[in-house]
C-alpha positions as CSV (number, residue, x, y, z in Angstrom):
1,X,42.2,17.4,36.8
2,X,40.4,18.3,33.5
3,X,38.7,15.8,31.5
4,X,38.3,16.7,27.9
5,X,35.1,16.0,26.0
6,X,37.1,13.6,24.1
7,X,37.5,11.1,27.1
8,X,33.8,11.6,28.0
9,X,32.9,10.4,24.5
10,X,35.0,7.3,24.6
11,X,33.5,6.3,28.6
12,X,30.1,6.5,27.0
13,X,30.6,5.0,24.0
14,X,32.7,2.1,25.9
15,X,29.2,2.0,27.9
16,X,27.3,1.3,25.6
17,X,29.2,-1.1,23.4
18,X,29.6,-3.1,26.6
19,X,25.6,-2.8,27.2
20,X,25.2,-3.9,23.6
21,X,27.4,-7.3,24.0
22,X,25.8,-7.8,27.5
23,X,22.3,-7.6,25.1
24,X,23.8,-10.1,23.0
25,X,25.0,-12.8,25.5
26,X,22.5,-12.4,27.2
27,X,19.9,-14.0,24.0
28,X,22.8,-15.8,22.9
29,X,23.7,-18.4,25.7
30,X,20.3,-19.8,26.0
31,X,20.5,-20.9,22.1
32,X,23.6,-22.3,22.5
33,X,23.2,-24.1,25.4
34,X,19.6,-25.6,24.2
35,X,21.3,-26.7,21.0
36,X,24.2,-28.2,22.2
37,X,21.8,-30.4,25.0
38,X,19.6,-31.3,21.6
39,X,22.5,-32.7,20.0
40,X,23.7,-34.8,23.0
41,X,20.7,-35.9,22.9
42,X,20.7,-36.8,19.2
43,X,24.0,-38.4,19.9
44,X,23.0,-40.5,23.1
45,X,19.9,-41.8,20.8
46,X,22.4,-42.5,17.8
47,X,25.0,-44.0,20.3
48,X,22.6,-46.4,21.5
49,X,21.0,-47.3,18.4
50,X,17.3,-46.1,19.6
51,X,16.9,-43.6,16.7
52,X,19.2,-42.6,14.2
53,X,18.3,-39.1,14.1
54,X,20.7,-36.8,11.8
55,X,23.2,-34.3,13.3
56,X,23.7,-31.5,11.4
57,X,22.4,-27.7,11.2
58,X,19.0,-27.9,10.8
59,X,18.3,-30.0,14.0
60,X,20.8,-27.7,16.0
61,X,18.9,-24.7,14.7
62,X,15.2,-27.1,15.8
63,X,16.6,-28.0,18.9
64,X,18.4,-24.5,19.9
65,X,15.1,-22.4,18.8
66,X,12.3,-24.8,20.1
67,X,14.5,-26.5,23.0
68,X,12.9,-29.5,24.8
69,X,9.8,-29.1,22.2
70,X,12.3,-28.5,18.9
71,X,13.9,-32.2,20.4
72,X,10.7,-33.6,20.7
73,X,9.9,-32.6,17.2
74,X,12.8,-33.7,15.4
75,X,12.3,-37.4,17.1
76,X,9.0,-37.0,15.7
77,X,9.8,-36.2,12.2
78,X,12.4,-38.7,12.3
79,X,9.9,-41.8,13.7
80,X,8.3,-40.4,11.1
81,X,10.5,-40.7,7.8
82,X,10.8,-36.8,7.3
83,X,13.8,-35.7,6.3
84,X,15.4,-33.0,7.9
């Protein structure tokens, strides 16, 4: 069985593009799951009528990036009159 340098090519460079994705996921999930708990919680505290804390991009991006501390912080701001 011969294997040309052509199918050698294509295994590696199906390696690494798989490696690469892998990468991706791998600091991708963590963001997206962080966010999506942030906004829960920004919905639970709307829901209730607790805080009426805005859901939109910016406190995603807060809540993803800084996680229980980015939530904290945007309860803050919002107790506060900042707007976000």
């Amino acid at each position: 069985m011969v294997m040309g340098w052509g199918l050698i090519i294509a295994l590696f460079a199906s390696f690494l593009i798989a490696a690469a994705i892998f990468h991706i996921l791998r600091k991708l999930i963590p963001l997206v799951v962080h966010g999506v708990l942030g906004l829960a919680f920004f919905w639970l505290l709307n829901y209730f009528g607790i805080l009426l804390v805005p859901i939109d991009a910016a406190t995603f991006l807060i809540a993803a990036l800084g996680g229980v501390l980015g939530v904290v912080l945007v309860i803050i701001l919002t107790f506060l009159g900042v707007p976000l």
